[in-house]
C-alpha positions as CSV (number, residue, x, y, z in Angstrom):
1,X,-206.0,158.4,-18.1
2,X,-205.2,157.0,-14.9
3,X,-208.8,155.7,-13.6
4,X,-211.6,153.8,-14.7
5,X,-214.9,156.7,-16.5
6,X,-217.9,155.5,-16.1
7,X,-219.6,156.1,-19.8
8,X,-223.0,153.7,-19.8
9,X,-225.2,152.9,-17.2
10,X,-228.5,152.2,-18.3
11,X,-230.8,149.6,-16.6
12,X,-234.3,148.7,-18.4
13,X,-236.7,147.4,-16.4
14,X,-239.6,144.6,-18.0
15,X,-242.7,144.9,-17.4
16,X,-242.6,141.1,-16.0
17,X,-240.3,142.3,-13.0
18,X,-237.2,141.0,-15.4
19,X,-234.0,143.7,-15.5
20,X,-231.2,144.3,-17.8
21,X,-228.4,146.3,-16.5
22,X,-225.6,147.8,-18.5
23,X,-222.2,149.5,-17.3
24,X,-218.9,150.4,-19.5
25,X,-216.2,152.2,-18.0
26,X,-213.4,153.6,-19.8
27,X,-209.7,152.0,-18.4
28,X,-206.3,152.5,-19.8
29,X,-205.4,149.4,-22.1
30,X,-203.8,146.2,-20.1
31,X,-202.7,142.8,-20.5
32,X,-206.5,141.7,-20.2
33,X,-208.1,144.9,-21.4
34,X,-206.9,145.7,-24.7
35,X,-209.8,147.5,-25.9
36,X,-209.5,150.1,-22.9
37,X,-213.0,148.7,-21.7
38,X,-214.6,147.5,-18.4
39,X,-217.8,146.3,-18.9
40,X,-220.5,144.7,-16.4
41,X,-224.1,143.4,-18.8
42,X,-226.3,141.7,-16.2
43,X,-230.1,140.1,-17.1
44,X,-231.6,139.2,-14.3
45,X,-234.4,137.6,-13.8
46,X,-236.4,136.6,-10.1
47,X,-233.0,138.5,-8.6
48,X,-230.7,135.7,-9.8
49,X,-228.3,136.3,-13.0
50,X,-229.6,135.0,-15.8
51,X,-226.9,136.3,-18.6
52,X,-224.0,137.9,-17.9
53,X,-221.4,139.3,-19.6
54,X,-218.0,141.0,-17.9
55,X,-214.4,141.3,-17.9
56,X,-213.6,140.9,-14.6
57,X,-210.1,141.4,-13.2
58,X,-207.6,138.3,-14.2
59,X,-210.6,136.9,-16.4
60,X,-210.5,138.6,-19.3
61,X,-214.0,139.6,-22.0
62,X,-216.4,136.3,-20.9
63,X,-219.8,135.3,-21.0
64,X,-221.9,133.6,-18.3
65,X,-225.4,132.0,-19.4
66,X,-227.9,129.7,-17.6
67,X,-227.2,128.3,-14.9
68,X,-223.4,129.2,-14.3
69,X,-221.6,128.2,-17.8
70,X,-218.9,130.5,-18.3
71,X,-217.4,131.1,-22.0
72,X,-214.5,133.4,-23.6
73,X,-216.3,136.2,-25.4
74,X,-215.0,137.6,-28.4
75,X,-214.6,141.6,-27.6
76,X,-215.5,143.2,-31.0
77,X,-216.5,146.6,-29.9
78,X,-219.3,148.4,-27.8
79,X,-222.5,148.5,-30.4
80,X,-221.6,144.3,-30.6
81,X,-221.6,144.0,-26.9
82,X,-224.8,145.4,-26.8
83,X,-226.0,143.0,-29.7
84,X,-225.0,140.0,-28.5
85,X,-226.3,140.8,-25.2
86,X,-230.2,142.0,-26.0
87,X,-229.7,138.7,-28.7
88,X,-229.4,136.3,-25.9
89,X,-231.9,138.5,-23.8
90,X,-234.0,138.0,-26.7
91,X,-233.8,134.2,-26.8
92,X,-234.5,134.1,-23.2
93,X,-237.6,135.8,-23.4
94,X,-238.3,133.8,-25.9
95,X,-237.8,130.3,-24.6
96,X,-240.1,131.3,-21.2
């Protein structure tokens, strides 16, 4: 596999105007993506980033939150991801 597959896109729309979008791509397995994973989790919220969380070239599985804190994320597999992300959506929500 020489290219990135696209294999999630979803993108869930609140009824407040808040979104949640979700991509994973498939990769082959590198130095900084040793799951075989590209992922791009995005809450956003009056169309600024709210929660984020990516792998972005050089940067390795993080987390952003708030208002621009960036932490390592511990990759633990797909169904996680999606925990951990709709958990801090979750709090969000729940906090406003």
């Amino acid at each position: 596999m020489s290219k990135a597959k696209l294999i999630i896109k979803e993108k869930v729309e609140f009824q407040d105007g808040d979104i949640a979008e979700m991509k994973v791509w498939e990769v082959p397995k590198t130095e900084d993506k040793l799951h075989g994973y590209k992922y791009s989790f995005a809450y956003i919220r009056h169309g600024k980033r709210v929660i984020g969380y990516d792998n972005a070239e050089g940067k390795g599985d993080h987390r952003h939150y708030g208002s621009g804190e960036e932490e390592i994320y511990e990759f633990k597999g797909i169904d996680k991801l999606f925990d951990d992300f709709y958990n801090d959506i979750r709090r969000v929500r729940d906090e406003s």
